[in-house]
C-alpha positions in Angstrom: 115.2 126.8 66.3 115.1 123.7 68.4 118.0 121.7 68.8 119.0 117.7 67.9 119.3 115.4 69.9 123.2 115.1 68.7 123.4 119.1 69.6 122.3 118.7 73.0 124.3 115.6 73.8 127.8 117.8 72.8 127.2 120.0 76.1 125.9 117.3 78.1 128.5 115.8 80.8 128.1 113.0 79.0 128.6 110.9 82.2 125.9 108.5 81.8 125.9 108.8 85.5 122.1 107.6 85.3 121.0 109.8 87.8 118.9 111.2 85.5 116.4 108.4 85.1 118.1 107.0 81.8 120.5 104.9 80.9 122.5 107.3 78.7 123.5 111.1 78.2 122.5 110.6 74.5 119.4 108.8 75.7 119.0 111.8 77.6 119.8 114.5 74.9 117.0 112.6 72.6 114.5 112.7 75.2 115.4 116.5 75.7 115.1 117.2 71.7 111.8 115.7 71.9 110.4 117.3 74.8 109.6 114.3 77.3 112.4 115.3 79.5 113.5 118.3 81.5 117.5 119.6 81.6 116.9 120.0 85.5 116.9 116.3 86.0 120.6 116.4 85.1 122.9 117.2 88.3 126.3 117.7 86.4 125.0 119.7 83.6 127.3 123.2 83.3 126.2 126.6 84.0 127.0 127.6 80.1 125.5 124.3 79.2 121.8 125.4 81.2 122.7 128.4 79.1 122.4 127.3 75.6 120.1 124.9 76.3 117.4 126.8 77.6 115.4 127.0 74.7 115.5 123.6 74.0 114.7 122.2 77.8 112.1 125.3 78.3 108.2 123.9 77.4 107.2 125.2 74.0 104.1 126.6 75.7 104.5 129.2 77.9 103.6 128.7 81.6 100.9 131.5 82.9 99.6 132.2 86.5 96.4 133.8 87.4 95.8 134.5 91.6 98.1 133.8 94.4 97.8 132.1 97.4 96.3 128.3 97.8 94.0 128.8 94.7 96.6 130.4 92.0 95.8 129.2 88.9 99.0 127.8 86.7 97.8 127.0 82.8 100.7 126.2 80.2 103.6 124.5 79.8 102.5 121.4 78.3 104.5 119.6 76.1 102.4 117.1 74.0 100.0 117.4 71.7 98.0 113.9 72.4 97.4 113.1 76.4 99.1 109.3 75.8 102.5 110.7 74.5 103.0 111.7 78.1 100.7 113.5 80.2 98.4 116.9 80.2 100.2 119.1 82.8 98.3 122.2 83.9 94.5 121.4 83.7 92.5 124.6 82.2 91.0 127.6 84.3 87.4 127.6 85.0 85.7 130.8 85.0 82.3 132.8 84.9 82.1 135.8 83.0 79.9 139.2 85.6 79.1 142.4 84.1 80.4 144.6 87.0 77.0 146.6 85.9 75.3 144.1 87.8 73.7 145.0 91.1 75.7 144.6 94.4 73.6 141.7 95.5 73.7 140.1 92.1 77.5 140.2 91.9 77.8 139.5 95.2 75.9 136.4 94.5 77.4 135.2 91.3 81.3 136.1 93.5 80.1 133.6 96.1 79.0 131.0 93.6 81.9 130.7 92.7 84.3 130.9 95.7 81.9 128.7 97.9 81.8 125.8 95.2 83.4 122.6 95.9 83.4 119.0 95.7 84.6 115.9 96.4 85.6 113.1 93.6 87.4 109.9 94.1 89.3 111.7 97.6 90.3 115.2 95.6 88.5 118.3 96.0 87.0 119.7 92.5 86.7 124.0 92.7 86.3 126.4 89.7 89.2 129.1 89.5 88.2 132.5 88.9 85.6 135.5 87.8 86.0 137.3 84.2 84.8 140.8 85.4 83.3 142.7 82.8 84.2 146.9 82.8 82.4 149.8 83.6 83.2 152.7 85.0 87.0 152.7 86.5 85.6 152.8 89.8 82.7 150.7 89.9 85.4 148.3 88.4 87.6 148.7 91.0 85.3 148.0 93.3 84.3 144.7 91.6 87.9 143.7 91.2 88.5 144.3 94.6 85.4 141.9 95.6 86.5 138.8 94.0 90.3 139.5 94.9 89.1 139.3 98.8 87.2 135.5 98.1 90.9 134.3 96.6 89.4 134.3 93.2 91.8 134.7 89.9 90.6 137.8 88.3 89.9 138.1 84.2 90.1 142.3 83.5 87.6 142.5 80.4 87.9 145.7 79.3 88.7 147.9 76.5 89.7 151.5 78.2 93.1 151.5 79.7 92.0 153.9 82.3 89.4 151.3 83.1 92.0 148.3 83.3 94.4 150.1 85.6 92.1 150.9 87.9 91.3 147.3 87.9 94.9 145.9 87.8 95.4 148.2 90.8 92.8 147.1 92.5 93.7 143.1 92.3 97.2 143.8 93.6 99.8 141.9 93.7 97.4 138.7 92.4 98.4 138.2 88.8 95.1 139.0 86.4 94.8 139.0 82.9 94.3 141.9 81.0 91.5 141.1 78.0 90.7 144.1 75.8 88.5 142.1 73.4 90.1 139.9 70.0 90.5 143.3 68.2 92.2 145.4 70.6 96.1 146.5 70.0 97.7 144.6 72.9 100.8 146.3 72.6 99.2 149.5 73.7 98.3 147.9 76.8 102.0 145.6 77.2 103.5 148.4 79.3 100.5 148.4 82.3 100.7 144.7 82.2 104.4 145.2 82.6 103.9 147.7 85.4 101.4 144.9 87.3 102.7 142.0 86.6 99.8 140.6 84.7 99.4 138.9 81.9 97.9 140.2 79.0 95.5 138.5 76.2 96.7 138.7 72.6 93.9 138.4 69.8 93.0 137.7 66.0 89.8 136.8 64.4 90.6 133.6 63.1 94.3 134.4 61.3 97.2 133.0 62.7 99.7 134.4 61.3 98.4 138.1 62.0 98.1 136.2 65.7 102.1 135.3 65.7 102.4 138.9 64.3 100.7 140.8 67.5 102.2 138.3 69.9 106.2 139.7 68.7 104.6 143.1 68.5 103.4 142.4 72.5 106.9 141.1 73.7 108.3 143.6 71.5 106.6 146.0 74.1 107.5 144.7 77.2 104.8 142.2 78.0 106.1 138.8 79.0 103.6 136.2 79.6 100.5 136.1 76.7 97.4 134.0 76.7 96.5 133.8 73.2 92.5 134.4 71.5 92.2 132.8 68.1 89.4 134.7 67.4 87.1 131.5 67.2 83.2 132.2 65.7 81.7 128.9 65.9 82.3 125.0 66.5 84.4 124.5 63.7 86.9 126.9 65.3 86.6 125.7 68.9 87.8 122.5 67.2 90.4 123.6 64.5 92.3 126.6 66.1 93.2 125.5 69.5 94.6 122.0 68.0 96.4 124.5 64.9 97.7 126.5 67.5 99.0 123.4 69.8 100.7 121.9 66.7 102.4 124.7 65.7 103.8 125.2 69.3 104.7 121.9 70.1 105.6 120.2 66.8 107.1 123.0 64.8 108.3 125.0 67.9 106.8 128.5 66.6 107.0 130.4 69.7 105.3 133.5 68.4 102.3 131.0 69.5 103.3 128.9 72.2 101.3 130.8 75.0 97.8 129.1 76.4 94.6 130.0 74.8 91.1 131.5 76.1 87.6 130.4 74.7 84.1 131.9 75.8 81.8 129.0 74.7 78.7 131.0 75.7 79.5 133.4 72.8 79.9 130.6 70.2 76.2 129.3 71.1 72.8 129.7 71.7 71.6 127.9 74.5 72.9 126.4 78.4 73.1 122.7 76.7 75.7 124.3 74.0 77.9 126.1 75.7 78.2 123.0 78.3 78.7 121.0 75.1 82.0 123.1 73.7 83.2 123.7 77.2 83.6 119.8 76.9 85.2 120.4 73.9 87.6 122.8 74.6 88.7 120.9 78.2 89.9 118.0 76.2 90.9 120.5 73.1 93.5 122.5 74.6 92.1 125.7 75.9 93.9 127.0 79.2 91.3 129.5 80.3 87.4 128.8 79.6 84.6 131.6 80.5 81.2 130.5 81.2 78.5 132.6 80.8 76.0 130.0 83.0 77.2 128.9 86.7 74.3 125.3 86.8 75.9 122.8 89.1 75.1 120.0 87.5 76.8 121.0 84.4 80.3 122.4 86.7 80.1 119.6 88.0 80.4 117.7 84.7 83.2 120.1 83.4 85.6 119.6 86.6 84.9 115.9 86.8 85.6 115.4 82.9 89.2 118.0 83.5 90.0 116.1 86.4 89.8 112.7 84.2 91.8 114.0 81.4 94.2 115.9 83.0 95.2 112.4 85.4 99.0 111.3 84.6 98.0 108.0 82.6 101.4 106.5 83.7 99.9 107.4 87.4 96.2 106.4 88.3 94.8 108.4 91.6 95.0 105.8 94.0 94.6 105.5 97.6 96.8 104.0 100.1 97.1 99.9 100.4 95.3 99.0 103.8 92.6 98.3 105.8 89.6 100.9 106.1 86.9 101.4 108.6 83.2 101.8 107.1 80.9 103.0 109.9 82.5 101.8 112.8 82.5 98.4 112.1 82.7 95.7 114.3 84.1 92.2 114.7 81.4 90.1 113.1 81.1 92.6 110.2 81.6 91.9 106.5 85.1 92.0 105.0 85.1 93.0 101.3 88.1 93.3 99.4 88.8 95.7 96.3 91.8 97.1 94.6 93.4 100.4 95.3 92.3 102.3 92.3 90.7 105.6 93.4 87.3 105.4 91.5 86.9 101.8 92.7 87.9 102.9 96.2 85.4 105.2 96.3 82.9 103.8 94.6 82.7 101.1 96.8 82.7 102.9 99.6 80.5 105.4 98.8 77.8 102.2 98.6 78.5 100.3 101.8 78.5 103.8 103.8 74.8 104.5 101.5 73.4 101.4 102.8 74.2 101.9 106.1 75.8 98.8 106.8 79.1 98.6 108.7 81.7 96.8 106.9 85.4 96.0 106.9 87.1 97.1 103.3 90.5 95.4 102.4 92.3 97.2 99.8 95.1 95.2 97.9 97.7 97.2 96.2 97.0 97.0 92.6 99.4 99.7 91.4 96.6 101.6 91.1 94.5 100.0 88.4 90.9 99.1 88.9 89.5 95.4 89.4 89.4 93.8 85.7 92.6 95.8 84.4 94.4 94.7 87.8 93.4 90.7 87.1 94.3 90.9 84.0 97.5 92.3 84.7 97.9 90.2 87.4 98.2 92.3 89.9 95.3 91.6 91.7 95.2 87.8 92.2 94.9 85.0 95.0 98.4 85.7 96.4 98.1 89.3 96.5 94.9 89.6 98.4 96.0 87.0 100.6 99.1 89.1 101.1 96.9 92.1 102.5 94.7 90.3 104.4 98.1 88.8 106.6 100.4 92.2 106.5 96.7 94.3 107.2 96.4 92.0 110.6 92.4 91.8 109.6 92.2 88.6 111.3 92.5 90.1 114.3 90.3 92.7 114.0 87.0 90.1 113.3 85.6 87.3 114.7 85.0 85.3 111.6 86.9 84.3 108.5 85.0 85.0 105.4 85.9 87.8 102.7 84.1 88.3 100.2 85.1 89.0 96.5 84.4 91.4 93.7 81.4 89.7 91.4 84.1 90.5 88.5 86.9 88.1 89.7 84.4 85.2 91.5 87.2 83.1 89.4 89.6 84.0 91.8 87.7 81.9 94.6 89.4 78.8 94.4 93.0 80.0 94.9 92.0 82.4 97.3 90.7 79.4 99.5 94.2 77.4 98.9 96.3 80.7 99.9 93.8 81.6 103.3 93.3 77.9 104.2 90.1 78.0 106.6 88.4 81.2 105.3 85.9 81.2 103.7 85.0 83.3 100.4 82.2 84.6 98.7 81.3 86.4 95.8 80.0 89.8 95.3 78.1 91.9 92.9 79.6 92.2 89.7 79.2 96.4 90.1 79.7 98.6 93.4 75.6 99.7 92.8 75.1 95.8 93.8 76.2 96.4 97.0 73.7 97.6 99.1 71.4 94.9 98.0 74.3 91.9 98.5 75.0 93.4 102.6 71.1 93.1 102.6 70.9 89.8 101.6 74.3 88.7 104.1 72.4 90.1 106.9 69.6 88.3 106.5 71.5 84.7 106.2 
């Protein structure tokens, strides 16, 4: 059972040395009772204290790693049930489900999808995780295994003979896969080989949680540490309900018999490529820690890591780039200064247009904290004094022959006491939207 906030402040040093970030040790002991704080960020607390407090610092869901090396996979230990309370920690596994009955070329193929995929959004690079290899024979398996281990993909086993799944854990090495013998299989049987490997193991139930908790203590019972849980779901109704029942339970009612990440295989729960793209969407913002795709379309990946990436962003923390003066295209002297705030999508987006016009430009960006253009007026954080404030510390004035900046459409309010805080510059007023831009260098070009 979790502890109070009054429990955990009795072993506290109760110091309120404020090194933790808060003002008190009982400020602290009710953050830790609630699960938005972590006993580590306590430098005094006592080796018996880390002791008894363990299962009340420790995240009610499980943390789980798939691979090793710069692409291992880490899905769990979240502690929030709604993204605003605090922040999504571990974003979910992306994976595509090959028979390893498919031809070498064909394997081979769908292996290098998706180790060679990658992409670029607002300055991060977006990659999908790992293969779900389905079984065959123990050595054709094997051999599969082996093939995606050597691209530095994390490995699903799906199999349902044990012979089968050893020759595959044995094959991955020392990388961490997950053993998945299918929603009905008796996971206990197979707790001791993912023991002996050092894998994790899937634990499954067609739609009943409590026979769910049941094989989960029957799997620890066995030896097997860290679970990723199938709910058994059968259609959208489940993709929705289960993961969010299961999440609940963990996180609000501490039942640890469930507090282990889940696995979903949208392709099974639908009949067509626009479907399973559909709940893949679903279960990215609903919880799951490890998805299987059945279809590897670009366009849709694409979708699926852009839309994890956004929901899985620290909302206390905006990506943002670095305050500062940037370079498009070599500019030089007599080229166009634009200024924008520091708020990774509008960094980017703006950029991305002035280099796709193929204009040279110079691009100011103010440090707004990290919000984006309207939020960053509005909070007045990105005003007349502090874009005047980048253009002096940036030393742009140097840098150009001219004194004119020009403005985001969005803020053209903004002119007036730019002018009084930059007296001699001139400033004009851009497109409302980044897709304007193009157009707008056009047309200052021409004048």
């Amino acid at each position: 059972m979790a502890l109070s906030g009054i429990q955990i402040y009795k072993v506290l040093p109760q110091t309120n040395c404020k090194e933790c970030g808060v003002a008190t040790c009982l400020a602290f002991a009710m953050k830790l009772a609630a699960r938005q704080a972590e006993l580590s960020a306590c430098p005094y607390v006592s080796d018996e204290a880390k002791a008894m407090l363990d299962t009340a610092a420790a995240p009610p869901i499980r943390l789980i790693t798939l691979g090793a090396g710069d692409r291992k996979l880490e899905v769990g230990n979240e502690t929030v049930v709604y993204r605003h309370e605090k922040t999504f920690v571990h974003q979910p596994g992306l994976f595509l489900r090959l028979p390893a009955s498919l031809s070498d070329a064909d394997f081979a193929a769908g292996v290098d999808k998706v180790a060679g995929y990658t992409v670029e959004r607002v300055g991060q690079m977006l990659r999908t995780d790992g293969v779900a290899i389905e079984g065959a024979s123990a050595d054709a398996f094997a051999a599969r295994v082996k093939q995606a281990v050597d691209k530095g993909l994390a490995v699903i086993l799906l199999a349902s003979d044990p012979a089968v799944i050893e020759a595959g854990l044995a094959a991955a090495g020392n990388t961490k896969p997950l053993i998945y013998a299918g929603a009905g299989a008796d996971s206990a049987a197979l707790a001791p080989l993912a023991k002996k490997y050092s894998a994790s193991l899937t634990v499954g139930a067609a739609g009943d949680l409590e026979a769910l908790a049941a094989a989960t203590e029957k799997a620890v019972a066995a030896g097997a540490e860290d679970l990723v849980l199938d709910p058994g779901m059968t259609g959208w109704a489940d993709a929705l309900a289960l993961p969010a029942q299961l999440r609940r339970a963990a996180i609000k009612k501490n039942f640890k018999q469930l507090g282990y990440p889940i696995i979903a295989f949208p392709g099974s729960l639908s009949d067509s490529a626009e479907e399973e793209a559909m709940l893949a969407s679903l279960l990215i913002g609903k919880y799951a820690g490890l998805i299987v795709l059945d279809r590897f379309d670009q366009a849709v990946v694409y979708s699926l890591l852009a839309l994890r990436q956004n929901i899985y962003t620290d909302p206390q923390k905006p990506i943002q780039v670095s305050p500062g003066l940037y370079e498009i295209g070599e500019p030089e002297p007599g080229s166009p200064l634009l200024v924008t705030t520091n708020f990774s999508l509008t960094y980017f987006s703006v950029a991305g247009e002035v280099e796709g016009s193929g204009r040279k430009a110079w691009l100011l960006v103010a440090d707004s904290e990290g919000l984006s253009v309207l939020t960053a007026w509005a909070a007045g954080k990105f005003d007349a004094e502090a874009i005047a404030k980048a253009v002096k510390t940036t030393g742009v004035a140097e840098k150009i022959n001219h004194k004119s900046i020009v403005l985001p459409g969005a803020v053209a309010g903004l002119s007036g006491e730019l002018e009084e805080e930059l007296p001699g510059w001139k400033v004009l007023v851009g497109p409302r939207e980044s897709i304007g831009i193009p157009s707008y260098l056009k047309l200052l070009a021409s004048q």
